[in-house]
MOPAC internal coordinates of N, CA, C and O (Angstrom, degrees):
PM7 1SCF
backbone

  N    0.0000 0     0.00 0     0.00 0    0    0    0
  C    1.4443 1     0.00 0     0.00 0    1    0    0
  C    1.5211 1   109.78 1     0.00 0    2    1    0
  O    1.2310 1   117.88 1   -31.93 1    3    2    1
  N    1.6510 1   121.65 1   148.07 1    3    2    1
  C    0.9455 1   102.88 1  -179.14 1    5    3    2
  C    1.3377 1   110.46 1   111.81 1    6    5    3
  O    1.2310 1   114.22 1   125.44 1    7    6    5
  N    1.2771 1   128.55 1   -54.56 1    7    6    5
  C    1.6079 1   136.34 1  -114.31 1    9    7    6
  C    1.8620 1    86.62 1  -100.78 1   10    9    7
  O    1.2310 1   123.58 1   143.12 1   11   10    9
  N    1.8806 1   110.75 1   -36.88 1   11   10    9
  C    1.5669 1   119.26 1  -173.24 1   13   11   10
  C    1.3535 1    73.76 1   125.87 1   14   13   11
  O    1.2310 1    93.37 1  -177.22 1   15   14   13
  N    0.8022 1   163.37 1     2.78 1   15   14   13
  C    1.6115 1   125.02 1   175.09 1   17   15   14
  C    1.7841 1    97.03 1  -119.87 1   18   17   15
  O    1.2310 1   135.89 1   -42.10 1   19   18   17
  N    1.6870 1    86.85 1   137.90 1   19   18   17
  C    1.8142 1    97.30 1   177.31 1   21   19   18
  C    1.5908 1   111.00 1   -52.10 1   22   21   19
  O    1.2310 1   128.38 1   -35.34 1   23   22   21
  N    1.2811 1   101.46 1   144.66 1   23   22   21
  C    1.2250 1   128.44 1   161.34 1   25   23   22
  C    1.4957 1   127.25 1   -64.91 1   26   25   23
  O    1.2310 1   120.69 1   154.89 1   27   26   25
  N    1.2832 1   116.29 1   -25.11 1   27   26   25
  C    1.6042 1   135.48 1   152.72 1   29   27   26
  C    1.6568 1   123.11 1  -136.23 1   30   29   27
  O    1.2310 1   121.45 1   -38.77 1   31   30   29
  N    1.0703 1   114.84 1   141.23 1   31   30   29
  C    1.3787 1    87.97 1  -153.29 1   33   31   30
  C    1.9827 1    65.72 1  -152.73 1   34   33   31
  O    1.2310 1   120.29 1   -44.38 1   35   34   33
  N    1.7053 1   117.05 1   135.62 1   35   34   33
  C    1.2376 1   125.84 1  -153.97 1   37   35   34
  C    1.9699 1    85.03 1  -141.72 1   38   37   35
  O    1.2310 1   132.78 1   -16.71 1   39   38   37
  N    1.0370 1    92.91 1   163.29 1   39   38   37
  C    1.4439 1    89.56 1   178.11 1   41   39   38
  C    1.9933 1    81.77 1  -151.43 1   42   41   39
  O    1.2310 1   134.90 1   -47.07 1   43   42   41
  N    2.0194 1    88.77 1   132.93 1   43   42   41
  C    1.6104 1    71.62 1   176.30 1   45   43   42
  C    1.2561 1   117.67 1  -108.15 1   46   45   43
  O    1.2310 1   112.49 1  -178.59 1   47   46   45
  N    1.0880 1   131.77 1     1.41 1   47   46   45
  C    1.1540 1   145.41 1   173.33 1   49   47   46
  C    1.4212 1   124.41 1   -46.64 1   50   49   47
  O    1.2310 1   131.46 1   113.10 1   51   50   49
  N    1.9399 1    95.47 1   -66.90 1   51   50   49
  C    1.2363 1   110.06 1   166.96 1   53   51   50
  C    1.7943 1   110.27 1   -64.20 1   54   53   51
  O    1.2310 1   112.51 1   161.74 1   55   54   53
  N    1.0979 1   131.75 1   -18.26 1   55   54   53
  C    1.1005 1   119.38 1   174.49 1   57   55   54
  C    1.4352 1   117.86 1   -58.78 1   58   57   55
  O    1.2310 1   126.54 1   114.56 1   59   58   57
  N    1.3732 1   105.03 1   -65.44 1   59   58   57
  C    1.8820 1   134.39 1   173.56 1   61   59   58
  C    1.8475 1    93.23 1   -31.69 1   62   61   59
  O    1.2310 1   133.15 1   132.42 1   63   62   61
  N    1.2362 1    92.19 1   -47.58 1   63   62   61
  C    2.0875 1    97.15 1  -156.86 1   65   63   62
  C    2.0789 1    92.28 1   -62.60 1   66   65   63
  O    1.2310 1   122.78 1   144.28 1   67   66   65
  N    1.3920 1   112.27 1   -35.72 1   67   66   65
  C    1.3144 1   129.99 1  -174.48 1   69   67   66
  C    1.3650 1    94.39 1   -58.78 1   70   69   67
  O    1.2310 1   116.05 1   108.82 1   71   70   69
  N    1.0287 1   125.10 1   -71.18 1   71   70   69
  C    1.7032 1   136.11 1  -165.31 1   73   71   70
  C    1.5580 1   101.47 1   -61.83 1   74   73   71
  O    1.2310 1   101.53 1   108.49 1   75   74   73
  N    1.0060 1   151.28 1   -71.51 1   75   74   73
  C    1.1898 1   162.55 1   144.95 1   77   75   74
  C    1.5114 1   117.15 1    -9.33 1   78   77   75
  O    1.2310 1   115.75 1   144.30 1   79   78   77
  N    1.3939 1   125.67 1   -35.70 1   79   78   77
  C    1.1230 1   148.78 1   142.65 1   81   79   78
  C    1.4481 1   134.23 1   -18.68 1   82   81   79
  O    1.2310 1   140.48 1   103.39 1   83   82   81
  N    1.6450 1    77.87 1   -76.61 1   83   82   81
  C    1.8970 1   109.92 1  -176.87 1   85   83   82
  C    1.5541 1    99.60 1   -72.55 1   86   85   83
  O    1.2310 1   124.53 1   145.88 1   87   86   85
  N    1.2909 1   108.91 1   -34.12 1   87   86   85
  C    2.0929 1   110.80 1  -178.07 1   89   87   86
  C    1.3244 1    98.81 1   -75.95 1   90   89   87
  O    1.2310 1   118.92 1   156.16 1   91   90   89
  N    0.9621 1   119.66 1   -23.84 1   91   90   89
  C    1.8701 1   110.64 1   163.31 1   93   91   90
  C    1.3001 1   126.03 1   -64.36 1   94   93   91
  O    1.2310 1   125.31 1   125.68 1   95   94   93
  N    1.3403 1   107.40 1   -54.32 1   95   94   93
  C    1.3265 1   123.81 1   169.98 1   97   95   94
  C    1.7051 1   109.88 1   -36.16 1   98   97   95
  O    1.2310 1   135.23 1   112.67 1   99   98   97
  N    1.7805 1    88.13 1   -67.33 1   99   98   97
  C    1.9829 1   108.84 1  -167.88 1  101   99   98
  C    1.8763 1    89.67 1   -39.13 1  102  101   99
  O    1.2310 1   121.40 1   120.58 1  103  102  101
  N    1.4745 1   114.92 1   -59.42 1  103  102  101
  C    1.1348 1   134.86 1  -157.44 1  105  103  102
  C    1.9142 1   117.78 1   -53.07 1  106  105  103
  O    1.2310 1   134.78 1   140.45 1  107  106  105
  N    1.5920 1    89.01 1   -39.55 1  107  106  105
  C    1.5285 1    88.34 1  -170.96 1  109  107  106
  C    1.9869 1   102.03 1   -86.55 1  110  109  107
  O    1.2310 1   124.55 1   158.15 1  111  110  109
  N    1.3404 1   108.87 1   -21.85 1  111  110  109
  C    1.3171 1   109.98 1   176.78 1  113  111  110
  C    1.3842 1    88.38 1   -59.48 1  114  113  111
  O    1.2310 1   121.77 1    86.81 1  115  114  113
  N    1.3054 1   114.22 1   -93.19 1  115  114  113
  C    1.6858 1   116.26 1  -171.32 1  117  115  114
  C    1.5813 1   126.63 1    -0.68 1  118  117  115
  O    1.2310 1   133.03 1   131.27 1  119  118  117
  N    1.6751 1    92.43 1   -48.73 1  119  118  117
  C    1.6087 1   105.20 1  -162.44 1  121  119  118
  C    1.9689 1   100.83 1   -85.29 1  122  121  119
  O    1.2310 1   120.94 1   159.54 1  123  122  121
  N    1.3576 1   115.80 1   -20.46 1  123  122  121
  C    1.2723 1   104.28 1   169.91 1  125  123  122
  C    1.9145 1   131.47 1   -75.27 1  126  125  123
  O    1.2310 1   125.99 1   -12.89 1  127  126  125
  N    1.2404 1   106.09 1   167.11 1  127  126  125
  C    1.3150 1   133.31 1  -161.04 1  129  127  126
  C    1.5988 1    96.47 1  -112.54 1  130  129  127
  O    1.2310 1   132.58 1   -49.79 1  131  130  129
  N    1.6057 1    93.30 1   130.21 1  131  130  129
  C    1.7647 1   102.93 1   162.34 1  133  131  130
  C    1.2729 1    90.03 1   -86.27 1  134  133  131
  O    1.2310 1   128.08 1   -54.93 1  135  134  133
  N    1.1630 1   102.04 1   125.07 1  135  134  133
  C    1.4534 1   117.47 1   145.93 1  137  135  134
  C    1.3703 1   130.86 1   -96.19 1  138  137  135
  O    1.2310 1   121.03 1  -179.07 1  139  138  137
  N    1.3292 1   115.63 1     0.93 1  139  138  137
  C    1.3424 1   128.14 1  -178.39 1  141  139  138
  C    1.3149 1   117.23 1   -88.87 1  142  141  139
  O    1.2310 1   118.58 1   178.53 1  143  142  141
  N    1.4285 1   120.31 1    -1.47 1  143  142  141
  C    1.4122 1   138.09 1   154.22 1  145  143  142
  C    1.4354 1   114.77 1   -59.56 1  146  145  143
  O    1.2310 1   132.68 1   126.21 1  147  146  145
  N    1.6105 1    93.10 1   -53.79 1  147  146  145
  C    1.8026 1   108.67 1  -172.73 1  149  147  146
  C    1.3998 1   110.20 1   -73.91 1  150  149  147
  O    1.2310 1   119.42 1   163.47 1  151  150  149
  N    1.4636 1   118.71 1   -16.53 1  151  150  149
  C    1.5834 1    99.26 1   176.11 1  153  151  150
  C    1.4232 1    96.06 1  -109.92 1  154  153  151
  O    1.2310 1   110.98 1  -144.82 1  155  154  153
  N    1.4886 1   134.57 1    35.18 1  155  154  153
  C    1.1425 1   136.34 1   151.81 1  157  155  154
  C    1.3589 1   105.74 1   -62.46 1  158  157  155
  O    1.2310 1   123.77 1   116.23 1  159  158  157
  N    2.1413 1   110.37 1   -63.77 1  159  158  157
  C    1.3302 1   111.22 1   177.40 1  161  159  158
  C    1.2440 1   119.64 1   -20.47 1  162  161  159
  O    1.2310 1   124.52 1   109.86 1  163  162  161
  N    1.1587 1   108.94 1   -70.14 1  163  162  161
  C    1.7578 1   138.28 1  -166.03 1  165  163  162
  C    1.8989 1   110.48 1   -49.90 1  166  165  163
  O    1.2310 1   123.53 1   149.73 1  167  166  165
  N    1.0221 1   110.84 1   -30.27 1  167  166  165
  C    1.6170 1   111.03 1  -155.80 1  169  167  166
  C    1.1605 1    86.08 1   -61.21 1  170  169  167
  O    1.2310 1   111.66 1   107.39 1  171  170  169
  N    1.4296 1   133.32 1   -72.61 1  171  170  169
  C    1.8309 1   107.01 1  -155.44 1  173  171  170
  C    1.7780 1    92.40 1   114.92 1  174  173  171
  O    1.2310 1   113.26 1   168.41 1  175  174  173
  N    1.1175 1   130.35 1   -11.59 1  175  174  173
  C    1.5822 1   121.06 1  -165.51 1  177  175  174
  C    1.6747 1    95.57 1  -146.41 1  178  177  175
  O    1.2310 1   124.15 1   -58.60 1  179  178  177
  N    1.7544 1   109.65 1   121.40 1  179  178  177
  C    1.1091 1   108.60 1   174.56 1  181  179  178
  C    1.6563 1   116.15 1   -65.61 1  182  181  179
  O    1.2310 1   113.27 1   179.23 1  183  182  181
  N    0.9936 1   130.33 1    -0.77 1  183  182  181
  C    1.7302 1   146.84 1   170.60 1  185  183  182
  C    0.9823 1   114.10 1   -57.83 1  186  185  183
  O    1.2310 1   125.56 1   126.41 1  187  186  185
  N    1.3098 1   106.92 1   -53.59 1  187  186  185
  C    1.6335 1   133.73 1  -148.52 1  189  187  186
  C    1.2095 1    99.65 1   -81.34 1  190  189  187
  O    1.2310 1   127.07 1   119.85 1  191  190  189
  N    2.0271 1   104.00 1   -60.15 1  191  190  189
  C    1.5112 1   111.49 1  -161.26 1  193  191  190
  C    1.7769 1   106.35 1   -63.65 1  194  193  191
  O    1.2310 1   125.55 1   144.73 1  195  194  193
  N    1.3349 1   106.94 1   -35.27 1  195  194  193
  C    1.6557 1   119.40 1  -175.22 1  197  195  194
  C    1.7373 1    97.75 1   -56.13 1  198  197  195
  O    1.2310 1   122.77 1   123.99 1  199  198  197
  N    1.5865 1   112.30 1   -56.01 1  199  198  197
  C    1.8055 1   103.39 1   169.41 1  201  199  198
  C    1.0750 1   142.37 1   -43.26 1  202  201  199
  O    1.2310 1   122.28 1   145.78 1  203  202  201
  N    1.8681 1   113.24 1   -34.22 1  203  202  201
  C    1.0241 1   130.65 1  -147.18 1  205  203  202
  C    1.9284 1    81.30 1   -94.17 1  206  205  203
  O    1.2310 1   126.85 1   116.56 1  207  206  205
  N    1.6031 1   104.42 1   -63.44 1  207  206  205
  C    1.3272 1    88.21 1   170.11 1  209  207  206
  C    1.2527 1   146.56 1   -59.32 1  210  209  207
  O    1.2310 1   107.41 1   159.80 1  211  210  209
  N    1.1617 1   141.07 1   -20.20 1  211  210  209
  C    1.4594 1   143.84 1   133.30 1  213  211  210
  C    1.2783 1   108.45 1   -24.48 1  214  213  211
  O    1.2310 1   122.84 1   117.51 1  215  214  213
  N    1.3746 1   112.16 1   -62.49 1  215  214  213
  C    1.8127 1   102.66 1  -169.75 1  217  215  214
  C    1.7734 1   115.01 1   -55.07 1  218  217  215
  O    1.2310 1   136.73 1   144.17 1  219  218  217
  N    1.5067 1    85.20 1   -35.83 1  219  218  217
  C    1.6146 1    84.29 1  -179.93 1  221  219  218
  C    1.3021 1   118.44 1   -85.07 1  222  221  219
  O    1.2310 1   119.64 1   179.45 1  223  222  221
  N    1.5880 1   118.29 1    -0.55 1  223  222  221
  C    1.9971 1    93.78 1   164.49 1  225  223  222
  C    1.5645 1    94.93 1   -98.84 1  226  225  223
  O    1.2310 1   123.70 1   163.16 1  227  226  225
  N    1.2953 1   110.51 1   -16.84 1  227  226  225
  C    1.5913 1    81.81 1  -177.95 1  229  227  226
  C    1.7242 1   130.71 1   -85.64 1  230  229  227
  O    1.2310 1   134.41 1   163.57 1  231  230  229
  N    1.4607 1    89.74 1   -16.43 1  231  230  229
  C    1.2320 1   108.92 1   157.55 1  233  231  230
  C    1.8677 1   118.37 1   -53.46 1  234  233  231
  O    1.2310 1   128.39 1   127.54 1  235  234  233
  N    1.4190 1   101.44 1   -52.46 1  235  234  233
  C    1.4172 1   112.87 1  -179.65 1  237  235  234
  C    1.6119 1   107.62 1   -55.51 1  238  237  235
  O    1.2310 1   111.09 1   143.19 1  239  238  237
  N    1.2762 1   134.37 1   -36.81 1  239  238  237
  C    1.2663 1   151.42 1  -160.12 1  241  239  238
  C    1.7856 1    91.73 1   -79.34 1  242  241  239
  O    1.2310 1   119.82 1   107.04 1  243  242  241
  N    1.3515 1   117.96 1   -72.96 1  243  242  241
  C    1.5382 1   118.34 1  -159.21 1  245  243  242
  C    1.8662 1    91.18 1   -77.17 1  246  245  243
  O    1.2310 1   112.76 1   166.89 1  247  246  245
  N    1.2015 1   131.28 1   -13.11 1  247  246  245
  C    1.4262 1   117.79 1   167.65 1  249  247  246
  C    1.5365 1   103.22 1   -57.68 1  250  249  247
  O    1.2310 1   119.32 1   105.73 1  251  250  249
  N    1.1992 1   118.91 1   -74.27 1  251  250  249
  C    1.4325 1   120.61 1  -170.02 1  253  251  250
  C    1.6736 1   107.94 1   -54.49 1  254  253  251
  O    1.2310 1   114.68 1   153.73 1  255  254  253
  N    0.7898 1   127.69 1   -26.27 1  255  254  253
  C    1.7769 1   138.45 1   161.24 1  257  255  254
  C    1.3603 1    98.20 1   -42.51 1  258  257  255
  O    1.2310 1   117.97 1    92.76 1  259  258  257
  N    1.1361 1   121.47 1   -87.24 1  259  258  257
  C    2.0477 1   138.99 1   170.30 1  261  259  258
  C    1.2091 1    96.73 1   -45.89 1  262  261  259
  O    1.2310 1   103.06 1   124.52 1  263  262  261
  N    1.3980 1   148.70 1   -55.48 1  263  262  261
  C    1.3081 1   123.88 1  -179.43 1  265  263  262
  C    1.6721 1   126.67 1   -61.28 1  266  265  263
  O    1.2310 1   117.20 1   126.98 1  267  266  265
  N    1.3983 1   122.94 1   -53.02 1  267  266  265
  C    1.4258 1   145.59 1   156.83 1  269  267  266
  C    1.7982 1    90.05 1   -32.15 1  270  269  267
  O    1.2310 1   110.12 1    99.17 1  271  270  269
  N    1.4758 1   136.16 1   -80.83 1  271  270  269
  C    1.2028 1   146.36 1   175.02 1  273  271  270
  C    1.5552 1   121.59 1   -15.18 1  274  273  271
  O    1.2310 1   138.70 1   112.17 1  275  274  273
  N    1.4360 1    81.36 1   -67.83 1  275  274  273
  C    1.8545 1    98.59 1  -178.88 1  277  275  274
  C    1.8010 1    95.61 1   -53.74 1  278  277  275
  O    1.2310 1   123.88 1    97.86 1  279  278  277
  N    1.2541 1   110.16 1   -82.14 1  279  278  277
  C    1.5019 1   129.01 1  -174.23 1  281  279  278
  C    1.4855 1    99.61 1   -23.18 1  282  281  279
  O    1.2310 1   118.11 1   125.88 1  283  282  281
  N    1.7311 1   121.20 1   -54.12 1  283  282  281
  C    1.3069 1   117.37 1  -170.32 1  285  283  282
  C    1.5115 1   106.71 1   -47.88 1  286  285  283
  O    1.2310 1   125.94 1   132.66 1  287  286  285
  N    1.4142 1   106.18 1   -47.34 1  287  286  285
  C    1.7416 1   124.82 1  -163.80 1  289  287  286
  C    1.5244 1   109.34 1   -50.74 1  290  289  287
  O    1.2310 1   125.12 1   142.25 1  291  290  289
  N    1.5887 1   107.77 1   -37.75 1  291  290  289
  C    1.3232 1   126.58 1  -164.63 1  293  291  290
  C    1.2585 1   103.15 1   -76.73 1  294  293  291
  O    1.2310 1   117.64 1   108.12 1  295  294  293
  N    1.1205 1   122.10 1   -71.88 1  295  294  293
  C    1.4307 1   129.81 1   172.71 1  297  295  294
  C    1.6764 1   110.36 1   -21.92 1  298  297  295
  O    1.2310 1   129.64 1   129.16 1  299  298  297
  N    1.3899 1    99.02 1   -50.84 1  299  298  297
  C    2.1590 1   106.04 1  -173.21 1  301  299  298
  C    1.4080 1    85.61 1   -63.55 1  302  301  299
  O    1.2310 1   121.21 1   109.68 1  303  302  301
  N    1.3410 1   115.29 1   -70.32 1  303  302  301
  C    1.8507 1   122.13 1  -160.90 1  305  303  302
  C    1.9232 1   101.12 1   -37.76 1  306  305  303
  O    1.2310 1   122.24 1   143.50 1  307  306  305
  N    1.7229 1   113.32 1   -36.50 1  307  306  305
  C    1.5446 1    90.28 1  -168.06 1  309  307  306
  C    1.9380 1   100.62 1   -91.90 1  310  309  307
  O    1.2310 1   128.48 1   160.16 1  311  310  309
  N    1.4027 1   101.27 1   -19.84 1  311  310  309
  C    1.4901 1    94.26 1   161.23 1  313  311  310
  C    1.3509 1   136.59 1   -60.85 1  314  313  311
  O    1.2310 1   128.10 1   144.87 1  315  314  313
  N    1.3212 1   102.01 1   -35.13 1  315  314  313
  C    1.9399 1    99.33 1   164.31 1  317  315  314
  C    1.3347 1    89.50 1   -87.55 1  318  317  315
  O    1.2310 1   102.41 1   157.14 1  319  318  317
  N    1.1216 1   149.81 1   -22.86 1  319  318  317
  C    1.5930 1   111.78 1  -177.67 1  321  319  318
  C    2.0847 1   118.50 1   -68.88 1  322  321  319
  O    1.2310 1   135.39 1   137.14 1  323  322  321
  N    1.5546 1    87.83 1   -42.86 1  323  322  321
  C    1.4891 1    82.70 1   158.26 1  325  323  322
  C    1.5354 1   140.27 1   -68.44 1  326  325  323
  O    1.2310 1   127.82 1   159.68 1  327  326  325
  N    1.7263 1   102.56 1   -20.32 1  327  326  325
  C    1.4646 1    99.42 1   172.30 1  329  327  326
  C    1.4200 1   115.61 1   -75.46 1  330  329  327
  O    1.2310 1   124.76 1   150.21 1  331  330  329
  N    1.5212 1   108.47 1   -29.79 1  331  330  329
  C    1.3787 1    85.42 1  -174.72 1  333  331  330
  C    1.3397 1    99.19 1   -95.29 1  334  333  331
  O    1.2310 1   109.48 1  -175.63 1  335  334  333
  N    0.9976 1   137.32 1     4.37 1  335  334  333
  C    1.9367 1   115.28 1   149.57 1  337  335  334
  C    1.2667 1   131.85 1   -32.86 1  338  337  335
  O    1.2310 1   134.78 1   105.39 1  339  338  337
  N    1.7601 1    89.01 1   -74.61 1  339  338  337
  C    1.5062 1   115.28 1   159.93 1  341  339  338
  C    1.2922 1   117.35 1   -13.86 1  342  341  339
  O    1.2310 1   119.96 1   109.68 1  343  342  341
  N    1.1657 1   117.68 1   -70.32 1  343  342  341
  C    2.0683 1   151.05 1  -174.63 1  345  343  342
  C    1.6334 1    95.88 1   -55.37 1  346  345  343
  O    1.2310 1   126.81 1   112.62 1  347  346  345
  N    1.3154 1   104.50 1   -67.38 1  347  346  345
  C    1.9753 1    99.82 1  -178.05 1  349  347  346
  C    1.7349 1   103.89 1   -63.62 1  350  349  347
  O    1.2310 1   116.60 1   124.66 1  351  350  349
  N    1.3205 1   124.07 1   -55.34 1  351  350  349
  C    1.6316 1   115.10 1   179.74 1  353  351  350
  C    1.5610 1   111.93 1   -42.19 1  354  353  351
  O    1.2310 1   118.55 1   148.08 1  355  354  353
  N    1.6749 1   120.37 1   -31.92 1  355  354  353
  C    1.5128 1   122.20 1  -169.92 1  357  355  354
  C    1.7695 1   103.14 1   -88.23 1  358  357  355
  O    1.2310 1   120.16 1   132.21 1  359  358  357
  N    1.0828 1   117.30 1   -47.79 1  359  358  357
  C    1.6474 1   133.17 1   155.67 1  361  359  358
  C    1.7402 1   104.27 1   -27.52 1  362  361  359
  O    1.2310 1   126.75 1   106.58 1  363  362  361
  N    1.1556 1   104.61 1   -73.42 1  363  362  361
  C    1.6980 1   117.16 1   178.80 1  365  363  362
  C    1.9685 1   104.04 1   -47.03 1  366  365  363
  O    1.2310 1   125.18 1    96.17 1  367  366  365
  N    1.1197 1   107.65 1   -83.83 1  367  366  365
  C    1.4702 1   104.80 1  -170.93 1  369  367  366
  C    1.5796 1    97.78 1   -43.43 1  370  369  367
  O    1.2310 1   113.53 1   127.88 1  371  370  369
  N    1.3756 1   129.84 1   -52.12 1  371  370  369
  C    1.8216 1   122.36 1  -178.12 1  373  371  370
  C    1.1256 1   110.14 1   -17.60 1  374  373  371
  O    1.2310 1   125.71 1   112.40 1  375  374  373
  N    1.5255 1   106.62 1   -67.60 1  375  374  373
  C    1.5250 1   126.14 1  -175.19 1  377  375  374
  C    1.2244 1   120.70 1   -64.69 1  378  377  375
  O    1.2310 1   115.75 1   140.55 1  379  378  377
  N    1.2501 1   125.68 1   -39.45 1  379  378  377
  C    1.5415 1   121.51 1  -178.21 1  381  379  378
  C    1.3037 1   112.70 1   -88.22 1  382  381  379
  O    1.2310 1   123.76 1  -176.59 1  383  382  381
  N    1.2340 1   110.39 1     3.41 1  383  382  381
  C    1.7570 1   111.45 1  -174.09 1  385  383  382
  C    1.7530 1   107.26 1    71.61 1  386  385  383
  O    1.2310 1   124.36 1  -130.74 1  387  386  385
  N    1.3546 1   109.24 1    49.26 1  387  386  385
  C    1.5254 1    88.39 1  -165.42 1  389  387  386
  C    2.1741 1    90.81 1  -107.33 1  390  389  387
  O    1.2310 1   126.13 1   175.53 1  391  390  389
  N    1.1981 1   105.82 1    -4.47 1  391  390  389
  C    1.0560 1    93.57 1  -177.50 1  393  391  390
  C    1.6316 1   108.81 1  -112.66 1  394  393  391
  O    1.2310 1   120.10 1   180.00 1  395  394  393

């Protein structure tokens, strides 16, 4: 402190790019396909196909877990990006006398 350099120092850009990011993420999970169902069909071995399907509901189960997750994350990431807007726009008028 002291030294000239902020004590918090936010970049919002990279924030926005963060949020925008993670909704990709949420988004491309969402938008995929088990396919590990479909090469259940295919195996040839009632063992196999019984594995293959298991993997894929439980797989299906912790996807929507990571999707719900991500999304939560996103949501905080665009909430501090707007809070600390908010915070620098109120910072700004302090200083300029605008309020």
């Amino acid at each position: 402190m002291g030294d000239g350099d902020p004590d918090l120092l936010v970049k919002f850009e990279r924030v926005r790019e963060l949020g925008r990011k993670l909704r990709f993420v949420a988004t491309e999970f969402e938008n995929s396909e088990s396919i590990a169902s479909d090469y259940a069909e295919e195996a040839g071995h009632d063992g196999l196909a019984h594995e293959l399907e298991q993997f894929a509901e439980n797989w299906s189960k912790k996807r929507r877990q990571v999707i719900d997750a991500v999304g939560s994350f996103a949501d905080i990431v665009d909430s501090a990006e707007e809070a600390f807007g908010g915070l620098d726009t109120e910072l700004y008028k302090a200083l300029t006398g605008e309020i």
